[in-house]
N, C-alpha and C positions, 0 to 999 in steps of 0.2 A: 155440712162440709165447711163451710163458712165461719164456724166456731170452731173447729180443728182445726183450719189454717191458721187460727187468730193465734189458739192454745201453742200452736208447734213452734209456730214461730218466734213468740216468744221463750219459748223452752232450750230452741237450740241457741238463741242469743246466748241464755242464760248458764246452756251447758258447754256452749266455748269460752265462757267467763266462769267457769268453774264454779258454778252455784246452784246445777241441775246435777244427778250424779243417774247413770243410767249404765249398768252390765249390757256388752252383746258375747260374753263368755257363756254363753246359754248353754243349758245342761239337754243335752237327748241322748235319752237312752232308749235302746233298741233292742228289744226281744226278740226272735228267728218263732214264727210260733208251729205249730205241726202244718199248717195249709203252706202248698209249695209257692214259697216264692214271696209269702206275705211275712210280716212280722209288726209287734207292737210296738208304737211310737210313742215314749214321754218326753216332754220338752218344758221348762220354767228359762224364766229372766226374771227381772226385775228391776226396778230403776224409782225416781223421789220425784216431785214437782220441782221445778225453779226456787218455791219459796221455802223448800224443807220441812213442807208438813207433812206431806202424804207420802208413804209408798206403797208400790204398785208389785203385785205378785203375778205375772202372768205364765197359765197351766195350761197347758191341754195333754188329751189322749187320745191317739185311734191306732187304726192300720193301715198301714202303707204299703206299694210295691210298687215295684219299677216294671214299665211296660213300652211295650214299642211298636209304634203306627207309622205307617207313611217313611219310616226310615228315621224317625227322632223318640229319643227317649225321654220319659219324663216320669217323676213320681206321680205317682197315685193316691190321693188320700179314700180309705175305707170307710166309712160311717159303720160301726158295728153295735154301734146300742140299741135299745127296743126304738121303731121306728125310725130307722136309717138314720141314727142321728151318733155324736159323739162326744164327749166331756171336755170341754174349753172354756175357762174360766179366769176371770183379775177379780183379785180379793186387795181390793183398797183396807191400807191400815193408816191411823193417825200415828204419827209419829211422836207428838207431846207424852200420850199415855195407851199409844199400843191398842188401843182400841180398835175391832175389827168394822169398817165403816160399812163399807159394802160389797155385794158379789155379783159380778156383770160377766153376761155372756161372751164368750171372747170374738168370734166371727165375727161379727159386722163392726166392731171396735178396731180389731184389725185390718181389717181391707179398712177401711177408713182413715186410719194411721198412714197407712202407707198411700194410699192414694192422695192426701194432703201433704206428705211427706214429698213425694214427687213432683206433686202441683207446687208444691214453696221452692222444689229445685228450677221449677219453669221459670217462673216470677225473678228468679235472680237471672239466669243462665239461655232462656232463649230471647228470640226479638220480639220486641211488644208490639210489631206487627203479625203476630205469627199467629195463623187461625186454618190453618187445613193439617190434618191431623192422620198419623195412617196407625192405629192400633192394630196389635196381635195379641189376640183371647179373645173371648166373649163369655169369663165367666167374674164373680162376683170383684176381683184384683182389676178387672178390664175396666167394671161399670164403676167402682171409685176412681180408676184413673183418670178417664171421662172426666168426672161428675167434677173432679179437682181442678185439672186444665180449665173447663168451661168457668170457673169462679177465679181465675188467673189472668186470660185471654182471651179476647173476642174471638168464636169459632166461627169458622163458615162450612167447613163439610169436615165429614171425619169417614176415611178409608178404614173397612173390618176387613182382615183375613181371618180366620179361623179353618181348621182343618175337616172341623163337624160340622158338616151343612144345613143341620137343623138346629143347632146352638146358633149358629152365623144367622141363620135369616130370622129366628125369634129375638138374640140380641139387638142387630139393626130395627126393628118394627118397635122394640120398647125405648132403645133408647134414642132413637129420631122422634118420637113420641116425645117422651120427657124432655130433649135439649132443644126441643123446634127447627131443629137446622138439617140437611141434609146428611142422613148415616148409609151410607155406599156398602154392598156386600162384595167383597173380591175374591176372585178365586185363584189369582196372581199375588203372591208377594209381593213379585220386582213391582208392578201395577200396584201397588198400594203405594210403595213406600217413594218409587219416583215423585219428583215437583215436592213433597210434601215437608214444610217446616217445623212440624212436631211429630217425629216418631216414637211410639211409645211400644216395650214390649212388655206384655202381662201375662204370661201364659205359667206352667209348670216344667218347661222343656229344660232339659238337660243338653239339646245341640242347638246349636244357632238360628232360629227365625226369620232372621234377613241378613245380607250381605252389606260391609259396611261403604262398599264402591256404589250402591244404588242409590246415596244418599245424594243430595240437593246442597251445594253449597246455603251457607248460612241456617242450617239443620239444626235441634236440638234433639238430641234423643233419651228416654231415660229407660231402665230396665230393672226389673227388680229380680232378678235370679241369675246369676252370673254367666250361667253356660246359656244364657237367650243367645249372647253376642257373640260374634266374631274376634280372634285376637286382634284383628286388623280395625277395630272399631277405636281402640286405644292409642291405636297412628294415625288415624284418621282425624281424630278430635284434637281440634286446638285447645279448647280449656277440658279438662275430667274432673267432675267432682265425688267421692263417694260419700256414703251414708258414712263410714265407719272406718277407723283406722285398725280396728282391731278385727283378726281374723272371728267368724259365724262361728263360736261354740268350738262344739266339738262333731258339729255335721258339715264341713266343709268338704271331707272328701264325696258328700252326699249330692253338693250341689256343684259345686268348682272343677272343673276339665283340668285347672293347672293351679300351680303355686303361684297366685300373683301376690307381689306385695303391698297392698292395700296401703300402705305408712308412705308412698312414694306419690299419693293423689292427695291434697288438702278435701279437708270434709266439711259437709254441708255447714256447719256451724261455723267454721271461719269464712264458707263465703258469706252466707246471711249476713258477718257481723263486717265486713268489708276487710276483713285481716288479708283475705287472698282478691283477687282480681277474675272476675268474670269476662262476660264478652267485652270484646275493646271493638268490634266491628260487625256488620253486616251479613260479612261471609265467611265469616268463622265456624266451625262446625262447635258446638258443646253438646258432653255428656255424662250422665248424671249415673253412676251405677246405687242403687240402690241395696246396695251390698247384703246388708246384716241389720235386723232389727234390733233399737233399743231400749231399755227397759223406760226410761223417761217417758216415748213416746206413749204409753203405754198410760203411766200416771197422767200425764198432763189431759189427757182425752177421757179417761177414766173421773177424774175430777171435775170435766166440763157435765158428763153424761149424771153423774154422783149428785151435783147442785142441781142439775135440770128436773130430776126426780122428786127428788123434796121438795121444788116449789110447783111441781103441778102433783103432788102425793101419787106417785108412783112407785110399785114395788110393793114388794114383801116384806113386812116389820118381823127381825127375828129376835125374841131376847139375846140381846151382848152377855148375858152372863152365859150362856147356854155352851159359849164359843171363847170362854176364858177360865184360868184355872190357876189353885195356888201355887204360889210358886217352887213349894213344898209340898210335892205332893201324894208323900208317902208321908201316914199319921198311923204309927204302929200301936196297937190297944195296949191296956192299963198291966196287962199281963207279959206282955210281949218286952224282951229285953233287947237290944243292940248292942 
């Protein structure tokens, strides 16, 4: 997590000084498939490092459907491959000569991205006294947010709600484990999220998780799916930062409750690089929407994981020629005319 924050952070310097180049024009496409209510999900971005050697292809595929517990809606991802699993993939390319470098699983690259991503929102945007923490999730998006904050800001307890009672109490026992400090299970929202200085939501919900009145002055909140929050969460906040000025692809009516105009909030890159102005006070409330992923972050982390591999020989060696091909590639025989 520590080499992610180091990689990102430089990255978004680099891509508000126009020298990182990173798509969130992300392509999904969606197949209806015959099981009711399911259908197939393709998705690609893409984006380059800082220094312009690498880019980054990032794929995946499964099934998804939308479902609804407790009164809130949220996607559902399916794992349909042999052994519950699913196809998610970044194929690093060198950009000098196109050479295919490597291919990294996408899941844990991802939640990683973004839970650094969020944590570097901290770092600028909450108080650097700020250590009680009220999360919502308890799955792999919650334990990198965590794991981010905690390399950002001293913690002293972190509030769980979650809605699954038995994700909730196996999440608190691992991750009080791992960060030494006290992880609270609640079965209250408002009880989480009152008193507490870093609100963080992680879940997949498509309706709102907390109400933005239960907050604590001098609050930071950050959220990585649009419909977590309340409209009122955007009046309520004195500084807003988003990931992205550019609308999510072409899945925004999938995750977004309304048209908001994302161009009308400065983006994390200009605050990283001081161009916008963060907290000026104590009890200000800031918050971070984690809008839309970008292809950058994608590279930038892919290339920290890429060198790691090499120097402890990790990974599968595949012939490069196996994965290249002329660039003519139709060679019609000695008989054959055009």
């Amino acid at each position: 997590m520590a080499e992610a924050l180091g990689a990102l952070e430089q990255a978004y310097r680099d891509f508000a000084n126009g020298r990182a180049q990173g798509t969130t024009t992300r392509l999904d496409t969606r197949v209806t498939l015959s099981d009711t209510g399911r259908f197939f999900s393709f998705m690609s971005m893409e984006g380059t490092t800082p220094d312009g050697d690498l880019m980054a292809l990032r794929f995946n595929a499964n099934h998804e459907m939308f479902v609804t517990a407790n009164g809130k809606t949220k996607k559902a991802h399916l794992p349909p491959a042999p052994g519950a699993r699913y196809l998610g993939l970044v194929l690093l390319v060198a950009m000098r000569d196109t050479r295919p470098l490597a291919m990294i699983h996408d899941g844990y690259l991802s939640a990683l991205r973004v839970g650094a991503t969020s944590a570097l929102a901290a770092r600028y945007l909450s108080r650097t006294d700020a250590g009680d923490v009220a999360l919502f999730g308890c799955g792999d998006q919650a334990r990198a947010q965590l794991l981010g904050l905690a390399e950002v800001r001293r913690l002293r307890k972190v509030r769980v709600f979650s809605r699954n009672e038995a994700r909730r109490v196996a999440f608190v026992e691992e991750m009080g484990a791992a960060l030494g400090l006290p992880v609270i299970p609640m079965t209250d929202p408002r009880a989480a999220v009152e008193g507490a200085d870093l609100v963080v939501a992680a879940t997949n919900s498509l309706d709102p998780v907390f109400s933005a009145e239960w907050l604590a002055d001098g609050a930071h909140v950050g959220a990585i799916v649009p419909g977590e929050v309340d409209s009122a969460m955007y009046q309520r906040s004195h500084v807003t930062a988003v990931n992205s000025k550019v609308p999510f692809g072409n899945e925004r009516s999938f995750i977004a409750r309304d048209d908001r105009d994302w161009t009308q909030y400065p983006d994390l890159g200009e605050v990283v690089t001081g161009c916008v102005a963060g907290r000026s006070d104590q009890s200000q409330i800031t918050f971070f929407m984690n809008n839309a992923g970008l292809g950058f972050q994608f590279a930038a982390c892919a290339a920290k994981i890429w060198a790691s591999a090499r120097e402890r020989g990790l990974g599968h060696e595949v012939p490069t020629d196996w994965l290249l091909q002329p660039l003519s590639a139709w060679t019609p025989r000695d008989t054959e005319t055009l």
